[in-house]
N, C-alpha and C positions, 0 to 999 in steps of 0.2 A: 178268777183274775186277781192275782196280788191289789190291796188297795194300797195306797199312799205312805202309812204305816211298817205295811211289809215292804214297802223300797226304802223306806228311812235304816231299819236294820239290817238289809242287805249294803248300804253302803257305811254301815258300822263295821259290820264284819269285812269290809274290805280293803279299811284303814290304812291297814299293814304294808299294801302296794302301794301306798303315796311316797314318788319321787323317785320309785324305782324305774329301771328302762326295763323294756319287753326285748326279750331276748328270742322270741318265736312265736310264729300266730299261724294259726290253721282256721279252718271252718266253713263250713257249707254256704257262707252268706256270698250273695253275687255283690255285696259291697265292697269296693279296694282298700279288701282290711291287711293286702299285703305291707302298705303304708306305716302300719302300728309301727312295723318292728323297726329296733333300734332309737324308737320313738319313747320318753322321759313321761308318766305318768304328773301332772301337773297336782290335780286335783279328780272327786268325786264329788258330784252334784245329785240332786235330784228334784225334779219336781213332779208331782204328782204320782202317778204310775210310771211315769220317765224316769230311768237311772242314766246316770250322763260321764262320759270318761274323757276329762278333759285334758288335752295336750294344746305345746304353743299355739298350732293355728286352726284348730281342728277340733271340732270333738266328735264322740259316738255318745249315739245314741244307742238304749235298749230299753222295748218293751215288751214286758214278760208276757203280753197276748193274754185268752184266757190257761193255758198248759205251760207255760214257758216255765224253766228252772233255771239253777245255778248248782255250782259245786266248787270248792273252794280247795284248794290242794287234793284234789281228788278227780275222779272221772268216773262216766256213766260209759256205760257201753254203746249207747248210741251215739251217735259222731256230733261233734258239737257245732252250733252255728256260729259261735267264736270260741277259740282257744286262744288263752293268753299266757305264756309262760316268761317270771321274772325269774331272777336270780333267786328268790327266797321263797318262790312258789307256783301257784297258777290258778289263772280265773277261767272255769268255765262254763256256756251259754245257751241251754238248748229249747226249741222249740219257741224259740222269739224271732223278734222283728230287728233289725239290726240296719240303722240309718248314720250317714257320715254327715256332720253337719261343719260346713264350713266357716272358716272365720270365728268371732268372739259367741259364745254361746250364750251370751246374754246379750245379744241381739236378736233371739229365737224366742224368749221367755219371760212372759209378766211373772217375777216371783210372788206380786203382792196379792195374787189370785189362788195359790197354793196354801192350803189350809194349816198346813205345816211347817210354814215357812215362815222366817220371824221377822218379813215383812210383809206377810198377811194383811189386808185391808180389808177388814167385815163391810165398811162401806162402800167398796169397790160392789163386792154382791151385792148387797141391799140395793142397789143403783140397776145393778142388772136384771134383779126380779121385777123391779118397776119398769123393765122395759119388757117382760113377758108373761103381761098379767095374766093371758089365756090359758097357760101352760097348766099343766097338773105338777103339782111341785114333786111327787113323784121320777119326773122325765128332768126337772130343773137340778136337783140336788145329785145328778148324773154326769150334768153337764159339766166336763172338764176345762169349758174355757168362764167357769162362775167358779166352781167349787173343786180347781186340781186337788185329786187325791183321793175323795170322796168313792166309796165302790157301795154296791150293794148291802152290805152288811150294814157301815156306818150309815144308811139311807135309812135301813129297816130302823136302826135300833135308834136315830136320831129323831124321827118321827114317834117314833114309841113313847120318847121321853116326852116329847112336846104337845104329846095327848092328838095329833094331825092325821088324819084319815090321808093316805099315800094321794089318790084321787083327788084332793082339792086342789081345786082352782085357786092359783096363785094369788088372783087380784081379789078375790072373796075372804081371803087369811087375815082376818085381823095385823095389825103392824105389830104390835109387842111381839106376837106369837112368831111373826116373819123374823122381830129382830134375838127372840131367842132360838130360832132353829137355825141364825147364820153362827150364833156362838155355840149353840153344841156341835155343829159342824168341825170345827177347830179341838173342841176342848174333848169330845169324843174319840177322837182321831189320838189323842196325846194319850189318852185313858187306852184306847186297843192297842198304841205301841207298850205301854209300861205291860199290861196281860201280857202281850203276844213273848214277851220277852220272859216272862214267867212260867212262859207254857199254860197259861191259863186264860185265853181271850175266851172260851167257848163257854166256858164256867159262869160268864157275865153276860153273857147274849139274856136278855127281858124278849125279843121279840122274835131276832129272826132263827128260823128252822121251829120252834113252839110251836106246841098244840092247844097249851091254854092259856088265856091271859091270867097272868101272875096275879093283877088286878082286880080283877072282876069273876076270876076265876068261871069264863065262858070259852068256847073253842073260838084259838084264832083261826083267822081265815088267810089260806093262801090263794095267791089271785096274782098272774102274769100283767101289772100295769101299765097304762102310759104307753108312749107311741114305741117305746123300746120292748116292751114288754116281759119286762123284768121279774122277778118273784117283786112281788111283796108279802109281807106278815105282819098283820095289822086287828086292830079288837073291833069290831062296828062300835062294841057297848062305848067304848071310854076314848076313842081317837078318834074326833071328831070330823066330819064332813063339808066341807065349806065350798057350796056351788053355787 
């Protein structure tokens, strides 16, 4: 599943559409995307794993799921769940989720909850893990309505940095530790877009997919966490356990 990250440069690379009209729309989706055409591309949002296409009264939504793609003046051979052809090109969408949201689109959206967003509010989370002290921060640093954007990888490798055993309990975390894993949240997330756009995110992975810790030079261990049960990749020796 694309994190937070990989929808920021997806809606870089799509720049080039802003202001043009849709001159044709196809695609599998049962949403009334017959609407687009002839319809002004206003702007390109995003928040979290949400990529957003926003027109005057209206926007789409796309979520790329765990398999979903894009293609950009080009086509895949499988039929796409939106086809969008302007004047100067075409965007197209497949193996996503595809929702029409009505009216102003930031009526739909806390931006200051998206990690990536430059109204970010680290206090906004910090306020939210105090209200889930039970949680395994594991399952918390998933949660799209604390930390949009955030996917498994940035989980893995933000824990990593913060020495956090996946498994701890939220309200047993020390508070510094709490308030420096709401800021590598954010500042990790900036570090995987500059890699990813380098072709070289995979190059800086310390934790996740690893066999040893880089650290302590022990095997890591992988283990499906928390109520989602997700990978984690984590050291016992040096990430520490907090129950």
């Amino acid at each position: 599943m694309p994190e937070g990250p990989s929808i920021v440069i997806l809606k870089e690379e799509v720049m080039q559409f802003e202001g043009q009209k849709i001159t044709a729309v196809s695609g599998t989706s049962s949403e009334a995307i017959e609407r687009l055409k002839d319809k002004t591309i206003l702007s390109f949002k995003t928040w979290g794993k949400h990529f957003l296409i926003c027109f005057e009264d209206f926007s789409i939504k796309i979520h790329l799921l765990m398999f979903g793609t894009y293609r950009i003046n080009e086509r895949k051979e499988a039929k796409p769940r939106l086809s969008l052809v302007m004047p100067k090109g075409e965007l197209n969408f497949y193996t996503c989720q595809i929702k029409i949201l009505e009216g102003n689109v930031n009526d739909y959206y806390d931006w200051s909850i998206d990690v990536m967003n430059e109204n970010w509010n680290p206090s906004k989370a910090k306020i939210q893990l105090e209200k889930t002290p039970e949680k395994m921060i594991c399952d918390v640093l998933l949660d799209q309505n604390i930390f949009s954007g955030v996917g498994n990888i940035i989980k893995n490798e933000v824990l990593y940095r913060c020495y956090i055993h996946p498994e701890s309990i939220v309200g047993k975390i020390p508070q510094d530790d709490i308030d420096q894993l709401i800021s590598e949240c954010s500042v990790y997330s900036f570090e995987f877009l500059y890699w990813k756009k380098k072709f070289e995110l995979k190059k800086h992975w310390l934790a996740y997919t690893k066999k040893t810790c880089l650290r302590c030079n022990v095997p890591i261990h992988k283990k499906q966490t928390g109520n989602g049960k997700r990978r984690s990749f984590f050291c016992t020796n040096c990430q520490q356990l907090y129950l």
